[in-house]
C-alpha positions, 0 to 999 in steps of 0.5 A, spaced: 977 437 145 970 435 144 966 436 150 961 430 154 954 432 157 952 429 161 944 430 164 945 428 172 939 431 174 936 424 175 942 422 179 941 430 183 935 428 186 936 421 189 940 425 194 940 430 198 944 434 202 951 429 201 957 430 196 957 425 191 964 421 188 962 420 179 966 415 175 970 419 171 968 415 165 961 413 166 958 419 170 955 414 176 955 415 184 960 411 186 960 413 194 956 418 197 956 422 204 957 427 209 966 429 208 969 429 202 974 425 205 970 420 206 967 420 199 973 420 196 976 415 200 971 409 199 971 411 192 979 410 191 977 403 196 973 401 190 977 402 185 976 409 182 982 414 183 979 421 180 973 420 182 968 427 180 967 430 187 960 434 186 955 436 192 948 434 191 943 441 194 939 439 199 933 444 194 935 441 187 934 446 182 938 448 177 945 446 177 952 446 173 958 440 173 963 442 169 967 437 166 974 440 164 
């Protein structure tokens, strides 16, 4: 199984404090807020059925997304 990277440390700093809906495909914010029930929520709302759940930290600084 070949492994993707993905940098999301642009993505990361644009939100702070909030957990974050990824498309699976594309790695992009597709929802962004305070539950995750809510995020993932408006995700499947717009079409994403697994989204990535990630938390964006309130103090961006080094940070690991496994993708398995």
């Amino acid at each position: 199984m070949k492994t993707k990277v993905y940098d999301l440390s642009k993505t990361l700093k644009k939100y702070s404090n909030v957990w974050l809906a990824l498309d699976p495909t594309t790695m992009r914010v597709v929802a962004a807020g305070k539950k995750t029930e809510s995020v993932l929520s408006d995700a499947k709302r717009i079409g994403v059925s697994h989204p990535v759940l990630t938390r964006a930290p309130k103090d961006y600084g080094a940070y690991i997304l496994s993708i398995s």
